[in-house]
C-alpha positions in Angstrom: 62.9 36.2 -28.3 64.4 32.6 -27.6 65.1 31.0 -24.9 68.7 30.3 -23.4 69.8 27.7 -21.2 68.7 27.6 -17.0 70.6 26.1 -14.1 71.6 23.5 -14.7 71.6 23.3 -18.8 67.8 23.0 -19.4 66.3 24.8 -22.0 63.4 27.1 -21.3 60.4 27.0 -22.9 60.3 29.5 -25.8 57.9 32.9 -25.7 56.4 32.4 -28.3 55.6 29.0 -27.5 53.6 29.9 -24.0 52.1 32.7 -26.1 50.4 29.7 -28.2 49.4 27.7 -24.9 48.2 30.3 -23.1 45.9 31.5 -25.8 44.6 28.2 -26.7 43.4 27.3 -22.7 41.4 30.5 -22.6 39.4 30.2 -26.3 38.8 26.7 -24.9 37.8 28.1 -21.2 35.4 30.9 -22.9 33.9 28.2 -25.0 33.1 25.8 -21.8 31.2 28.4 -20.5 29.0 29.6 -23.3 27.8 26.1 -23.3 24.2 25.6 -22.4 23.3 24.7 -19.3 26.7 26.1 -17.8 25.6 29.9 -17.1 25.6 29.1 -14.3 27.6 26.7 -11.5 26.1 23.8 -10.2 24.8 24.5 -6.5 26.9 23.8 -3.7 27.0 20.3 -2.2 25.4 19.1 -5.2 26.6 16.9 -9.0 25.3 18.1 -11.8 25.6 16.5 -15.5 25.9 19.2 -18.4 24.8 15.8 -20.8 21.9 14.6 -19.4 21.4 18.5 -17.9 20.5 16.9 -14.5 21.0 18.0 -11.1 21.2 16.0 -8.6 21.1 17.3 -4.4 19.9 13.8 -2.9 20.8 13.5 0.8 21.9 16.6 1.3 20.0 17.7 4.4 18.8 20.8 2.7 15.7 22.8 4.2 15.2 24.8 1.3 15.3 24.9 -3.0 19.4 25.7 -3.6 20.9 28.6 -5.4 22.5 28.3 -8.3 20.2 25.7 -10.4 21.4 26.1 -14.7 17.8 27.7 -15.9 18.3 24.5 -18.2 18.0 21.9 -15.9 15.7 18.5 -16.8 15.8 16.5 -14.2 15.9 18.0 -10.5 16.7 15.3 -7.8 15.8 16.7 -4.2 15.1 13.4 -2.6 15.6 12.5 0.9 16.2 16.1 2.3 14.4 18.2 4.7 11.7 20.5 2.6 8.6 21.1 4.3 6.4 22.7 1.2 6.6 24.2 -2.0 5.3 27.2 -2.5 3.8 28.9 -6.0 6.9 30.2 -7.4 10.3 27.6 -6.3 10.3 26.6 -9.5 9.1 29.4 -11.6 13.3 29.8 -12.8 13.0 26.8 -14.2 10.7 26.1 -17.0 12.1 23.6 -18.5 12.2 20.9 -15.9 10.6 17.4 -16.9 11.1 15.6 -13.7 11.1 16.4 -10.3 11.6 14.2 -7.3 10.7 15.7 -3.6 10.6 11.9 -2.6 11.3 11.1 1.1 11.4 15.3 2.6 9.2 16.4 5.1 6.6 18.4 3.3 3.1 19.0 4.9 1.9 21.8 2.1 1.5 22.1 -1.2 0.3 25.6 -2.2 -2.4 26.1 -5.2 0.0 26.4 -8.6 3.1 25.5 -6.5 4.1 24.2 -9.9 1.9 26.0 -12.8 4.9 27.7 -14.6 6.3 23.8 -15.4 4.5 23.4 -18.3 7.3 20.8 -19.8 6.8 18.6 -16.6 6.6 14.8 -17.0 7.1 13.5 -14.1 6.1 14.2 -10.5 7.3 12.4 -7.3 6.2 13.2 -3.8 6.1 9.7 -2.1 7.2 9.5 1.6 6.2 13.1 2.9 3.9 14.1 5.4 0.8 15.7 3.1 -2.2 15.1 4.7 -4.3 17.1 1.9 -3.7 18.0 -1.3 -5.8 20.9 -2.0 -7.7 22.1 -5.6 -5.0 23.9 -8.0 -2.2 22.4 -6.5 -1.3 20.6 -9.9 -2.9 23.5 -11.8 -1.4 23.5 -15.5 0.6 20.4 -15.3 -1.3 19.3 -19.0 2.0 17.1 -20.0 2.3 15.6 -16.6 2.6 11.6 -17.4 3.2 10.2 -13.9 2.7 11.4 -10.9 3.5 9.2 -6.8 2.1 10.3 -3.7 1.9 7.6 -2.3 3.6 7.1 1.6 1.7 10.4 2.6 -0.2 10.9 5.5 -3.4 12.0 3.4 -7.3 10.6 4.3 -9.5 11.7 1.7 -8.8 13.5 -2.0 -11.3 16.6 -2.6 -13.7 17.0 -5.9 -11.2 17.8 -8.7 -7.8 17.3 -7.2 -6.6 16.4 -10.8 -9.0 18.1 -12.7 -6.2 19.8 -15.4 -3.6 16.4 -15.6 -5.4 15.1 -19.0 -2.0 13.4 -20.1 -1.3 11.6 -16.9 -1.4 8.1 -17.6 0.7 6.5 -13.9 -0.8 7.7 -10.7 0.1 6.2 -7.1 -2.0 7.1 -3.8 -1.4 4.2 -1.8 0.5 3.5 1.5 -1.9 6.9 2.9 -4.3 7.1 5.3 -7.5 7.0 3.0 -10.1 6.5 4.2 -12.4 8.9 1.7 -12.5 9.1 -1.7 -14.9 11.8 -3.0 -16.8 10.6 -6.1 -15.3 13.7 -8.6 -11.8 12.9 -7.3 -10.9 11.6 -10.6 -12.5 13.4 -12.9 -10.4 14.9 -15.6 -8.0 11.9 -15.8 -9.1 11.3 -19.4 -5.9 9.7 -20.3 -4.9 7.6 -16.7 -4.1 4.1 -17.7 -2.2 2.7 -14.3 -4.2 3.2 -10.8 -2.3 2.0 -7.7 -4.3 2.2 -4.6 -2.9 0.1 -1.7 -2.2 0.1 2.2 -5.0 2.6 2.8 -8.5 2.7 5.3 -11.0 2.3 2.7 -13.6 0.2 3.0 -15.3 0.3 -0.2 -14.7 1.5 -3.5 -17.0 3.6 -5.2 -18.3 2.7 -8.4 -18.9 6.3 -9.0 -15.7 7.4 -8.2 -14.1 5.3 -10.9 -16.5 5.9 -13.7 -14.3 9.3 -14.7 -11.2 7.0 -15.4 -12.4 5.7 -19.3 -9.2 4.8 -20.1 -7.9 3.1 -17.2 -5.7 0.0 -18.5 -4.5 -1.4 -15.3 -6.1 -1.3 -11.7 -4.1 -2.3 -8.4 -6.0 -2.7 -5.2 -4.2 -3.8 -2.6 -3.9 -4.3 1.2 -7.5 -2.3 1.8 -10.5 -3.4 4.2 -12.8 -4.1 1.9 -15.4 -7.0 3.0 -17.2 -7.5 -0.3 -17.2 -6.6 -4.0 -20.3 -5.5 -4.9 -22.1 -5.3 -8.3 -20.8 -3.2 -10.8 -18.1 -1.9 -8.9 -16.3 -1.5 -12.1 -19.0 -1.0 -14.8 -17.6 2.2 -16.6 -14.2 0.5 -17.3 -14.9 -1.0 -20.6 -10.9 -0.7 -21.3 -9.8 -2.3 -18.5 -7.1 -5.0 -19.5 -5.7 -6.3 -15.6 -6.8 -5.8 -12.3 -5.0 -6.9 -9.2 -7.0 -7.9 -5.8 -4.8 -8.7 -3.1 -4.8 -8.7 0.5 -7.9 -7.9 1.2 -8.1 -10.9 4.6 -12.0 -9.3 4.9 -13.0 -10.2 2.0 -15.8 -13.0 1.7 -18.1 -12.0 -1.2 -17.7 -11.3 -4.8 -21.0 -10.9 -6.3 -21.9 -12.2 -9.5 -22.3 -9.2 -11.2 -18.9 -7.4 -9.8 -16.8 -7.9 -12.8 -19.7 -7.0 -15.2 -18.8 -5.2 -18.0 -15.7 -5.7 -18.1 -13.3 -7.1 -20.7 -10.3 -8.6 -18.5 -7.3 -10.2 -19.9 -6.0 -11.0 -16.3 -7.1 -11.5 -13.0 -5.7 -11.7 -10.0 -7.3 -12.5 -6.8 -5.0 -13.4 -3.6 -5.0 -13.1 -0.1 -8.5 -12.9 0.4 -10.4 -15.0 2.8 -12.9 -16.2 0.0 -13.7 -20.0 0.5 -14.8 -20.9 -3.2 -13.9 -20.6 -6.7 -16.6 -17.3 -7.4 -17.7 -19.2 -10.9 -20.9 -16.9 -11.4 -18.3 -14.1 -11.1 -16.5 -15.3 -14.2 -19.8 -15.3 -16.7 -18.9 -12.2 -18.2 -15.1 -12.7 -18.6 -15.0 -14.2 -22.1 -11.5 -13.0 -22.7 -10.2 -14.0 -19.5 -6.2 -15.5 -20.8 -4.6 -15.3 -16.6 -5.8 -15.9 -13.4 -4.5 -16.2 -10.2 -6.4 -17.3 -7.3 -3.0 -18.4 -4.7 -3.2 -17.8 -1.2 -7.3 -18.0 -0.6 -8.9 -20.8 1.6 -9.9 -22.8 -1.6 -10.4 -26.6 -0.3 -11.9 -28.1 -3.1 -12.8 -27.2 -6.6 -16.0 -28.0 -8.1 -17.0 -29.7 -11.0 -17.0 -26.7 -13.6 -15.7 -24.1 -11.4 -14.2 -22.8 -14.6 -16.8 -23.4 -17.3 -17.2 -19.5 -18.8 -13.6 -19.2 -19.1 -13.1 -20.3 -22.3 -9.7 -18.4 -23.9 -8.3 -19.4 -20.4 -4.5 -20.5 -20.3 -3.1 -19.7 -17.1 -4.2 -20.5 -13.7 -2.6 -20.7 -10.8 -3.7 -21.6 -7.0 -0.2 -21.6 -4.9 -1.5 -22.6 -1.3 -4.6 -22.5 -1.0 -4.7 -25.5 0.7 -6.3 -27.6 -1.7 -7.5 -30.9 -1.2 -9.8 -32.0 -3.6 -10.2 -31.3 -7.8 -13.7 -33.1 -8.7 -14.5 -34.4 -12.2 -15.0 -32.0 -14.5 -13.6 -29.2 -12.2 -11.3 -27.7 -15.2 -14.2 -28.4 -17.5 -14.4 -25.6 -20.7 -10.4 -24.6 -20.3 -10.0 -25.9 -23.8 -6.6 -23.6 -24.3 -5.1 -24.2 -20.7 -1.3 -24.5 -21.5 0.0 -23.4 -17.6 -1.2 -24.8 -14.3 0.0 -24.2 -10.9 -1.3 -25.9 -8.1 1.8 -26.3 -6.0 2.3 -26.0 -2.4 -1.3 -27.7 -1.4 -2.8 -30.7 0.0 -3.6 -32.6 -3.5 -3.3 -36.3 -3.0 -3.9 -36.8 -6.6 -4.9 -35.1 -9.9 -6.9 -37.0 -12.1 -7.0 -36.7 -16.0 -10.8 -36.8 -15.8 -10.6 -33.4 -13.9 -9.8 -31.5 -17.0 -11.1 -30.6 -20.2 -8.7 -31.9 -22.3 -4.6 -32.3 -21.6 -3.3 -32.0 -24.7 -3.1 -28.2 -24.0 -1.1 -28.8 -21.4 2.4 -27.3 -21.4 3.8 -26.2 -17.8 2.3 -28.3 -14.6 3.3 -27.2 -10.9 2.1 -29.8 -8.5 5.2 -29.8 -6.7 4.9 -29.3 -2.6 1.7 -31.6 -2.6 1.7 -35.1 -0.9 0.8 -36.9 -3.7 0.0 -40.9 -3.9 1.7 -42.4 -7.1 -0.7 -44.5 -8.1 -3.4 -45.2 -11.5 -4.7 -41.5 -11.1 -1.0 -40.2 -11.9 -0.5 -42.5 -14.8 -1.3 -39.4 -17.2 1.5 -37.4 -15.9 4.3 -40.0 -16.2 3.3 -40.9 -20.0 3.7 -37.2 -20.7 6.8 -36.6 -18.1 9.1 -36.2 -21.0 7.3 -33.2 -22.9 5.8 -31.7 -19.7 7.4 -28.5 -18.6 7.8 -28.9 -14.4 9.3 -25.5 -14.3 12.6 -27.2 -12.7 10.6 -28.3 -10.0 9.4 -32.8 -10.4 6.6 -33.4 -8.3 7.7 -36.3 -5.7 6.1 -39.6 -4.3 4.5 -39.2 -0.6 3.3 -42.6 -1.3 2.5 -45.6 -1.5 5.5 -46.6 1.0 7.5 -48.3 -1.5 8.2 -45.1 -4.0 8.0 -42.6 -1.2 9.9 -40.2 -1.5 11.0 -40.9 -5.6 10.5 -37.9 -8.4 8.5 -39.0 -11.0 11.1 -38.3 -13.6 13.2 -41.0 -12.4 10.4 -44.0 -13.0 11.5 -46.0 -16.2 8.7 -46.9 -18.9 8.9 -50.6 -17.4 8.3 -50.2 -13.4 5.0 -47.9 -14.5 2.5 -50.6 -14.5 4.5 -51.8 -11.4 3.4 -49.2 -9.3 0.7 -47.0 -11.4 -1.9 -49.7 -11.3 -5.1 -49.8 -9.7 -8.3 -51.9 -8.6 -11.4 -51.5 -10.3 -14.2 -51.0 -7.8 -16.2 -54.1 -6.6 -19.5 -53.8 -4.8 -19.0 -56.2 -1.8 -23.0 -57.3 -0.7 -24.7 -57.7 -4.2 -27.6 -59.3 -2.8 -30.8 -57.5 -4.4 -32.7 -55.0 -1.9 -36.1 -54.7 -2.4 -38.1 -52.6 0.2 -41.6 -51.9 0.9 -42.3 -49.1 3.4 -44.8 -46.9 4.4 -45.1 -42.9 3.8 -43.4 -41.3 6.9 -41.1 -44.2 7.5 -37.2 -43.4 7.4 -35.1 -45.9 4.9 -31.8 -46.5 3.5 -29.6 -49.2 1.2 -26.2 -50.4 1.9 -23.5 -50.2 -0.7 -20.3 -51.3 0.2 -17.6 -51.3 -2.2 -13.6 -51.7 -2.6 -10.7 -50.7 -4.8 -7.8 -48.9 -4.9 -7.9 -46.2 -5.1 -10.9 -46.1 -2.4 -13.8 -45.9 -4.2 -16.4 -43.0 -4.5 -20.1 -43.6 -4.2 -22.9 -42.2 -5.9 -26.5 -42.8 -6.2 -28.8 -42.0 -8.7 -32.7 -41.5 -7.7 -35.7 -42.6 -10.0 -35.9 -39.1 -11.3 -32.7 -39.1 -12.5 -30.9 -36.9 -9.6 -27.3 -37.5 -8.4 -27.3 -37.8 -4.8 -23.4 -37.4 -3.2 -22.0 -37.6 0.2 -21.9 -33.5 -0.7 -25.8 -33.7 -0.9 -28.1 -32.3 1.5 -31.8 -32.6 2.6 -33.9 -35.2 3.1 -31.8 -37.6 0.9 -28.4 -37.7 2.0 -25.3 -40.6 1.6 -22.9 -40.9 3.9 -19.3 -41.4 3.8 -20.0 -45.7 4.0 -22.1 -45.5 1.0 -25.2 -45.8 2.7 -28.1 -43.9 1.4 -30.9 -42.8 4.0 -34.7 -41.5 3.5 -35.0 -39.8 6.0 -38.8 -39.7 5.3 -40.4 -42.1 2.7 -42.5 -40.0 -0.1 -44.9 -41.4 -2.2 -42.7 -39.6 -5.1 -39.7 -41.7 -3.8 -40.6 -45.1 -5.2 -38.4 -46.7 -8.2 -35.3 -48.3 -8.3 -32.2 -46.4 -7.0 -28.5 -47.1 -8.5 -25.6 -47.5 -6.6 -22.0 -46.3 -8.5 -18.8 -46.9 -7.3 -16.4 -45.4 -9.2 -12.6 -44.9 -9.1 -9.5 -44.5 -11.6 -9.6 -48.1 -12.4 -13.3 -48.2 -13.6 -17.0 -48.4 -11.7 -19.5 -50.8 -10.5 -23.0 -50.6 -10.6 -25.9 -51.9 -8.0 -29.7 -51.9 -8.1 -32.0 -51.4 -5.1 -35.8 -50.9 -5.6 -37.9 -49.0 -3.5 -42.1 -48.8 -3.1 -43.9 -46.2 -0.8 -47.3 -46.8 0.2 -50.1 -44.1 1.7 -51.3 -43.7 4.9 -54.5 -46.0 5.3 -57.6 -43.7 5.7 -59.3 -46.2 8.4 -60.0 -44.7 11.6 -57.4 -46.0 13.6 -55.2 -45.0 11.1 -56.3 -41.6 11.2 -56.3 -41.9 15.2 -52.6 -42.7 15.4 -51.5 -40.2 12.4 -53.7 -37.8 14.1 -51.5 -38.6 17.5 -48.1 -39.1 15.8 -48.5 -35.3 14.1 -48.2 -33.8 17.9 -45.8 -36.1 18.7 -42.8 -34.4 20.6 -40.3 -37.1 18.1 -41.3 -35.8 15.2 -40.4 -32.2 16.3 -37.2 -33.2 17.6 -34.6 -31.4 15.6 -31.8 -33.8 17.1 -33.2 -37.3 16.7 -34.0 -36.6 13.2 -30.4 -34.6 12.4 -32.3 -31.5 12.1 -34.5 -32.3 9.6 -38.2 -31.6 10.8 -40.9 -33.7 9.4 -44.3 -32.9 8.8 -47.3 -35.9 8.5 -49.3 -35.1 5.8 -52.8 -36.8 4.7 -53.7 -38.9 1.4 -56.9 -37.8 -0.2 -58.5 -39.3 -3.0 -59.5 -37.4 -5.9 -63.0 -38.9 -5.8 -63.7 -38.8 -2.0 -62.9 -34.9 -2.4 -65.6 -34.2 -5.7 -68.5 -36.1 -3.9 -67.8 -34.2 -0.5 -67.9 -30.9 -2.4 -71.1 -32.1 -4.2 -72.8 -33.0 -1.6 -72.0 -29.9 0.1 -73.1 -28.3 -2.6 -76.3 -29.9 -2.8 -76.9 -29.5 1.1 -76.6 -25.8 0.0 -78.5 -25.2 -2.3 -81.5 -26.9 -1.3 -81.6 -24.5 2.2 -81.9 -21.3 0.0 -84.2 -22.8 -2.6 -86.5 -23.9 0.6 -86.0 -20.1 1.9 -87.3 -18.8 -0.8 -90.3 -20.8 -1.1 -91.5 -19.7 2.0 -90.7 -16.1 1.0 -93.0 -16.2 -1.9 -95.5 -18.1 -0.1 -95.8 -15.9 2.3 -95.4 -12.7 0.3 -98.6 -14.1 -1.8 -101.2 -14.7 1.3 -99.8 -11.0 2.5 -103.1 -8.5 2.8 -105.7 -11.2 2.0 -108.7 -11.7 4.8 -109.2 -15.0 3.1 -108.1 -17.7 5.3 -109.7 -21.0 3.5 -109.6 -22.1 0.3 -110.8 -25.4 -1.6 -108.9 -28.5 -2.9 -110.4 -30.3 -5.0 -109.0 -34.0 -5.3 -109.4 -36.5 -7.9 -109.2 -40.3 -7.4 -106.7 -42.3 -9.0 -107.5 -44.7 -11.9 -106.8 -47.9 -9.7 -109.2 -46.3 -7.0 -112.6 -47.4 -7.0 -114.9 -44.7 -8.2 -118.2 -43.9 -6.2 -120.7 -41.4 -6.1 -122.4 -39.1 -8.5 -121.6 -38.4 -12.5 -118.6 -36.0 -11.2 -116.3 -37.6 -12.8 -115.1 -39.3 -9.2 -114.3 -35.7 -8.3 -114.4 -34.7 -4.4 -113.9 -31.3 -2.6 -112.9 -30.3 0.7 -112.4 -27.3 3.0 -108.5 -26.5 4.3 -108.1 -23.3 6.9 -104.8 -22.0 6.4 -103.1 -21.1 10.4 
């Protein structure tokens, strides 16, 4: 059949033709819905993707799992709805789901094996809900399960065994709950967990216990908890443990030394903490230490060798901390230091003698600090052209005449205009010799000036460095002066005096000789009154220092008073028991006189008979 002409002369379509077309759109039509994944139609309200076999119902105010999901689906989105549990079962028509996300419902229960038929399950996500327990079995037979968030709950303590059957998971978030309990078995069966996130929780310790189930743990995050102190071995059992982040804990005071023992750390990161020191007996252990970060802590001043066990060290950074001060030797033993951050503090300066070695040195953030561009910063300008500043050129706060100026815009000619200083000079250098008595307080000037100011040290006979940092009974104070506070016979020698600044040092000798108490008894009399004295008990005339008097005795004096002790002894027992035996032998006898005879002496005239001079007389024993 053919087609003939319409109204106004347009051909039709021929039959045969529409035959064609028709056929063709339902062979295509049948096809489209023997496809996989298209058995079924995509639930109402929601968009599904036959590709990526994804379903997706976010925001869609639903109270309930739809109808109508393909049996093939992947990836189920039911985010931001209104769910309030899943129950053993929901899923069961779907087996082969590998992601589900009940982010953000309002879901209080989670029944044992809610989701045991999804044995293909990857990834779980549960944040923002209103669980307050999870209980055993509710994650029964999830062995593929990779990844699993619940954090944003309403939860305050996970149970012995919550994930006992999730070997595979290696991503687990719990924080942003109410925690406030977590039961020493809680992890056990995570044999494969390598990320831990536990933050914004009521904890206010961590179990070491509780964490020696997790042997393969990578990664550890610990943040915003209430945690006052770390104690030792908190993390013993985690020989694979590469990072682990500390941050915001504002209780925290203490890290023992033994906290970070056994571990094998590549990084480190400690922040927001309300520790007041660099924890340097922490670090002993962490040989493989290559990143720290210690910003945001009340860290004043760093000592000399705060860093010494760090030795693969090459990152460290200390954003506002409000440091002040880096001592000599401070970065002592970071031999492979190539990044350093110590912007947004109080640094006046940053001496080359504070590190190790600078060559290392690649990136330097000292931006943010009011630095004084003077000697002490000469080491940065020669090596402004090859140091990274991370776009950010530290600037002048003084002296007055380069305030304000970056230190990449100085030329090679005005440096030794304004990067010079003063080599230290010791002002009185008149020779102090002193002669005092034991007990008696005494101190040496030393008065010096440069620019920079000067610091002063002193060095004690034996060798000891005493600092205006130094405490006790030999202190210096901010002038220079040193002060004995009480003169020991041990104290005697000559003391040395060193001012020392970027420019160089000065040197100064002062001698010292400390005499003993005389013996005499006037002596005695006054020590004797001095000892009870209410001055020397006063704890604020002597700046709380308490002294005690002590006696000299003379080795000799004390072997001839024991001797004749001694002696004194002995000879009252010896004469004890002669009077014992004495008496013991004229016991019993009736016999009370007895004969003595007495022979003259040589010298003695001799009278009488041929007796030999010989005479006896009569003694009656009473």
């Amino acid at each position: 059949m053919t087609g003939f002409p319409g109204h106004g002369g347009r051909a039709l379509v021929p039959w045969p033709k529409l035959w064609r077309w028709v056929l063709a759109t339902s062979l295509v039509t049948m096809i489209t819905l023997t496809l996989p994944g298209n058995s079924h139609a995509c639930p109402p309200r929601c968009e599904c993707s036959a590709q990526l076999r994804s379903v997706s119902c976010q925001r869609r105010r639903l109270t309930n799992i739809p109808e109508g999901i393909p049996t093939e689906t992947r990836l189920l989105d039911l985010s931001k709805n209104r769910l309030r549990w899943v129950q053993a079962g929901d899923l069961a028509p779907y087996p082969r789901l590998e992601e589900v996300d009940f982010s953000e419902n309002l879901i209080s229960t989670l029944e044992p094996n809610a989701f045991s038929t999804l044995q293909s399950l990857k990834v779980l996500k549960l944040r923002g809900n209103q669980l307050k327990l999870v209980p055993m079995g509710a994650f029964a037979k999830l062995g593929n399960l990779t990844s699993l968030d619940l954090s944003e709950n309403k939860m305050v303590i996970l149970l012995d065994y919550t994930f006992q059957d999730l070997k595979s998971l290696k991503h687990l978030e719990v924080g942003d709950n109410d925690l406030v309990y977590i039961s020493h078995k809680a992890f056990s069966g995570l044999l494969g967990l390598e990320d831990l996130t536990i933050e914004r929780c009521n904890l206010t310790s961590i179990s070491g216990q509780t964490l020696s189930y997790l042997r393969s743990l990578v990664t550890l995050r610990l943040r915003h908890l209430s945690i006052t102190a770390l104690e030792d071995q908190n993390f013993r059992k985690l020989s694979n443990l590469r990072g682990l982040d500390i941050d915001h804990w504002p209780y925290l005071e203490y890290i023992s030394p033994l906290s970070f023992q056994g571990l094998d750390l590549h990084w480190l990161s400690i922040t927001n903490t309300n520790i007041t020191s660099v924890p340097s007996s922490s670090f002993k252990n962490l040989a493989h230490l290559t990143h720290l970060n210690l910003s945001y802590n009340p860290i004043t001043t760093l000592e000399p060798w705060a860093f010494k066990d760090l030795l693969r060290l090459k990152e460290l950074i200390m954003v506002s901390t409000g440091l002040m001060t880096v001592e000599p030797h401070a970065l002592g033993g970071l031999r492979q230091i190539r990044v350093l951050n110590f912007s947004s503090n109080d640094l006046q300066t940053l001496e080359e003698g504070s590190f190790h070695s600078v060559n290392s040195l690649e990136t330097l953030r000292v931006d943010g600090n009011p630095l004084m561009c003077d000697c002490r910063l000469l080491w940065i300008l020669q090596r402004r052209k090859t140091l990274n500043f991370d776009g950010r050129v530290p600037v002048c706060a003084g002296p007055v005449e380069v305030q304000g100026v970056s230190l990449s815009s100085f030329t090679d000619s005005a440096l030794f205009d304004h990067f010079t200083c003063q080599k230290p000079k010791i002002r009185n250098r008149k020779l102090q010799q002193m002669i005092a008595r034991e007990g008696q307080p005494v101190s040496f000037l030393c008065r010096a000036e440069g620019d920079p100011p000067p610091s002063i040290v002193w060095i004690s006979p034996q060798r000891r460095r005493i600092t205006t940092k130094s405490s006790g009974r030999i202190i210096v104070h901010p002038s220079g002066t040193l002060e004995i506070r009480y003169a020991q016979l041990t104290d005697s020698g000559t003391y040395i005096c060193i001012a020392s600044n970027a420019g160089g040092n000065d040197t100064y000798f002062a001698t010292l000789t400390v005499r003993g108490q005389p013996l005499d008894a006037a002596s005695a009399f006054f020590l004797n009154r001095s000892l009870y004295s209410s001055e020397f008990f006063n704890d604020t005339n002597l700046n709380s220092t308490r002294v005690f008097l002590k006696f000299t005795f003379d080795l000799t004096t004390i072997l001839v008073s024991t001797a004749m002790g001694c002696i004194t002894f002995l000879g009252v027992v010896l004469f004890c028991f002669l009077l014992l035996f004495v008496w013991s032998r004229g016991r019993g006898q009736r016999r009370n006189n007895f004969t003595v005879e007495y022979s003259f002496r040589k010298s003695e005239p001799v009278t009488g008979s041929s007796s030999g001079g010989t005479r006896k007389f009569n003694m009656k024993m009473i």
